[in-house]
N, C-alpha and C positions, 0 to 999 in steps of 0.2 A: 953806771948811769948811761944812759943812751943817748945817742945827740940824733937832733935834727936837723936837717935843711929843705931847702925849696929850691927847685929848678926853677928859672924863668919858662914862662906860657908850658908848664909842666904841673907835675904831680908833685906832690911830697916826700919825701925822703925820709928816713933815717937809720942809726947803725945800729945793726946787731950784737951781742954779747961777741961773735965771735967775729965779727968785722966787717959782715957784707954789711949791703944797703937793701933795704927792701923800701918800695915805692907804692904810696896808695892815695888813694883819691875821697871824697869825703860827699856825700851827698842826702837828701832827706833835709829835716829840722837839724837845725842846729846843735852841737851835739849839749851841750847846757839845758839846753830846751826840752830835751828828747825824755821819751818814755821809756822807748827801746830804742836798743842797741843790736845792733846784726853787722856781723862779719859776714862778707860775699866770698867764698871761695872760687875759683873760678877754673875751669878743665884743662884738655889737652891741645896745644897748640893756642891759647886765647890766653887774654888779658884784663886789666880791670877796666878796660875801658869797653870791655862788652857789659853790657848796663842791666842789669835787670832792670824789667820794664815794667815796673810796678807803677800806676798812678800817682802823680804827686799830690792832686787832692787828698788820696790816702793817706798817702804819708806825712802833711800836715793835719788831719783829723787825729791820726792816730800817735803823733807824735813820736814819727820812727825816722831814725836815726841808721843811715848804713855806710860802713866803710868798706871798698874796695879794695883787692891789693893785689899787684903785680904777685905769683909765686916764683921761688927762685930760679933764674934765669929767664923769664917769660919778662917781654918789658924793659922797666926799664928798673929791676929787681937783678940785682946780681947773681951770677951759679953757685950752686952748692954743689961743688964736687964731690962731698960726703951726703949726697941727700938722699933721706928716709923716710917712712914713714912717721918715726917721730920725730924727726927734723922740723917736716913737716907741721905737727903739731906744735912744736917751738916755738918755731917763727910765728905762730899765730896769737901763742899766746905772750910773747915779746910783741907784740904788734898791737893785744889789747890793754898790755901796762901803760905801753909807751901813751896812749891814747886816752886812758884812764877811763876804759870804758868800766870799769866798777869792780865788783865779786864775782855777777855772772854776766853773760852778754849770748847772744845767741847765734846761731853759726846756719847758716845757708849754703850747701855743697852744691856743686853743680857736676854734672856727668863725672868725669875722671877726676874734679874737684872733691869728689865722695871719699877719695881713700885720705888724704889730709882730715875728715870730718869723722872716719872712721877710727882716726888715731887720737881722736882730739874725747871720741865718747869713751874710748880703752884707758888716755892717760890724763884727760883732763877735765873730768867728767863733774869734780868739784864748782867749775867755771861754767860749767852750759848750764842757761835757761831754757834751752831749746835748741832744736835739730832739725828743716827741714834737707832731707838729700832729692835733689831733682834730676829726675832720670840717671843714678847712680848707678857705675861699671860694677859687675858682680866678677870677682876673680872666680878662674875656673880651678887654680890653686887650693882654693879654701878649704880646709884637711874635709872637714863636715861638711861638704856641699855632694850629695850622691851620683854615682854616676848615673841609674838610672833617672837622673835630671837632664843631664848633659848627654847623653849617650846617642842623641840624636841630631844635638845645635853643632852647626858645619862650623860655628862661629870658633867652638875649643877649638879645632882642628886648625882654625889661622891662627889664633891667638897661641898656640902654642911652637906654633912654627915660627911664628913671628917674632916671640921669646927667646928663642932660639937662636935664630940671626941677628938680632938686635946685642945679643951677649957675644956671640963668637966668630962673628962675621960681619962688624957693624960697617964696613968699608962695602961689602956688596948690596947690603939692606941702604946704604946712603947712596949707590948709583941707579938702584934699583928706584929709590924714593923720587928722586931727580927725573927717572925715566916716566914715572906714571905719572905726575904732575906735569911733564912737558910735552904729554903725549896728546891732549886735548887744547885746542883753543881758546881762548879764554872768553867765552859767547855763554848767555844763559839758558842756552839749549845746553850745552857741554854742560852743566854743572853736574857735580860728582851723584852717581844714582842713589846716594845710601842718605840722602836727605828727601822727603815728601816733598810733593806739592804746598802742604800745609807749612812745611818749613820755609819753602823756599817762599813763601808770600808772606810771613811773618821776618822774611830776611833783609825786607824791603824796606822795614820801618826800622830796623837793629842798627846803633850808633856802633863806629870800629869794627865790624864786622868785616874779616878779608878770609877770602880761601884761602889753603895752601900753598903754592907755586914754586916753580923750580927755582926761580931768581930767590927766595926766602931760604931753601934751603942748601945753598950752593955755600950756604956764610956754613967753616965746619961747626960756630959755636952753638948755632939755631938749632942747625943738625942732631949737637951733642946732646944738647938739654931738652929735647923731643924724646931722643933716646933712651936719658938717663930718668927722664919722669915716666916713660911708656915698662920701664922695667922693674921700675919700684912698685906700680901698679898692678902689672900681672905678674910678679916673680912671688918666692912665697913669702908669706906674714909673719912677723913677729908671734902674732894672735889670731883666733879664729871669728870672724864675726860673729858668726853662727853661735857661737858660744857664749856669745856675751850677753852676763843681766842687765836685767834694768837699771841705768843710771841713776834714777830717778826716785826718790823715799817713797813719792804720792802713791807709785806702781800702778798708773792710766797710763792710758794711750796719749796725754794732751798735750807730750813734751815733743816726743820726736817722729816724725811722720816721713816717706817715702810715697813721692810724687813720678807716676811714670806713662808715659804716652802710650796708647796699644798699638799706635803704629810705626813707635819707636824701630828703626833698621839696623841699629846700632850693637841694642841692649837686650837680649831677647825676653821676653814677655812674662815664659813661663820662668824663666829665673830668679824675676823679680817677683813671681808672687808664691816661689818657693821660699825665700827669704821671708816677707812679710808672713807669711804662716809658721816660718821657724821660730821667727820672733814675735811674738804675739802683744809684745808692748808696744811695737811700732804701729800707727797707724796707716794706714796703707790707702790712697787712692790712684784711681787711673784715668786719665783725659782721653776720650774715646776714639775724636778723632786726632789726637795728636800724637807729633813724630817726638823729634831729640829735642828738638828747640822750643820747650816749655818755656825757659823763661824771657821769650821775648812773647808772648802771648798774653797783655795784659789784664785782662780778665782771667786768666790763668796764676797770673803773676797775683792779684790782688785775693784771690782764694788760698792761696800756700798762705798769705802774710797773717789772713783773719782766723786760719786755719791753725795757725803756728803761734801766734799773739794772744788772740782770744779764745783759742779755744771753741770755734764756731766748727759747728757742721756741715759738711757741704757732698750734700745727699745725692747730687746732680756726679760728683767724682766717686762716688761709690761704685767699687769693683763689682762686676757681675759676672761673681763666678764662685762655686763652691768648692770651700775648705776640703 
């Protein structure tokens, strides 16, 4: 049985089978009250205190219900020094007992938050109502993902050097990390170039939202768990995405969907709509003019939830481009 607590002017708490603590936040209709249930996964270097900015009028209409959660070590979430992709998926589904979110509940991935959600459709697939991934990392690992996809994105070419040094060099990739972060002033002409315009003006209204910074990563734990979630991500998988069937009996598109900006700098464009063509059960749209930070774009935000809940069409995120 799992115990809980509560930090003062903090988050909630409680322990894991195997004895950390993971820390989440509760937000929407009440959970008694609620229709749906949605778990917020949340990415690289972030926390559950970056918000999806979904409308509350929505979410009291619709009677949704979302829980947060620190992942381990991000927060105020302890490390998992054994952390994996299905650890990953543990902790979330220890997270929806503890919470009594029900039989199924529905899971929300956000960028680097995608491979936790990826593990969750492979081994927990019994449990999902629903799947949206927003602006989800594509490993360039993936056995089935071809080169002639890749053969051009300069992005393998860091990502795999980065792999690299993060596994067998991780003392020069952390003076190295330190250097490029202390290397800019902290002015919002300086902010880092791999975020739009459109991000950075949707960054303004984002609760808990902090860049990177040397003084963040000078602590070695900060460091470590950047490390150890940035290598689980791109190292290689248990399983192949690309490979995998539909979850889902109905065999539509209505369960789980793939949300991605086209002027995402992050995640490249044509990767993502190599995937949604491999997998032709996911639903696939694209925000035209948007970068990485979908979900702080509330109109953006309130399209994934009716997209994802009801099962509505939104013809306006309809990719324009042929299979």
């Amino acid at each position: 049985m799992v115990s809980a607590e509560t930090k003062p002017n903090s988050s909630s708490r409680f322990k894991l089978i195997d004895g950390r603590k993971l820390a989440y936040k509760e937000r929407g209709v009440p959970k008694d009250k609620s229709k749906y249930r949605i778990i917020m996964v949340h990415g690289f270097d972030s926390s559950k205190e970056r918000d999806f900015l979904a409308p509350q009028e929505l979410m009291n209409t619709l009677g949704i219900y979302i829980v947060q959660f620190d992942r381990a070590g991000y927060g105020e979430s302890d490390p998992n020094p054994k952390r994996s992709l299905r650890c990953e998926a543990n902790d979330i589904e220890e997270l929806a007992n503890h919470l009594e979110l029900g039989s199924k509940f529905y899971i929300i991935g956000f960028s680097m938050g995608s491979y936790p959600t990826w593990s969750c459709i492979k081994h927990l697939s019994h449990r999902l109502a629903g799947v949206a991934f927003v602006v989800p990392i594509v490993n360039y690992q993936w056995p089935s993902l071809p080169e002639s996809v890749t053969r051009d994105d300069e992005r393998k070419k860091w990502y795999k050097r980065m792999t690299w040094v993060a596994r067998y060099a991780p003392r020069l990739l952390h003076w190295w990390m330190i250097r490029k972060t202390s290397s800019s002033p902290s002015t919002d002409n300086s902010r880092p170039t791999y975020f739009t315009d459109k991000d950075l003006e949707l960054l303004k209204k984002a609760p808990g939202f902090q860049f990177l910074t040397a003084d963040k990563l000078k602590s070695r734990s900060v460091f470590n768990n950047l490390r150890s979630d940035f290598l689980v991500a791109f190292s290689k998988w248990d399983f192949d995405p690309l490979q995998l069937r539909n979850p889902f009996p109905e065999n539509d598109k209505r369960h789980v969907h793939i949300w991605h900006g086209c002027e995402d700098r992050f995640i490249n464009l044509k990767l993502q709509r190599h995937v949604s063509e491999r997998l032709p059960w996911i639903q696939y749209h694209e925000v035209r003019d948007g970068g990485h930070l979908l979900i702080y774009d509330t109109i953006v935000c309130e399209a994934i939830l009716k997209s994802l809940l009801l099962g509505e069409d939104a013809p306006f995120y309809t990719p324009k481009f042929s299979s």
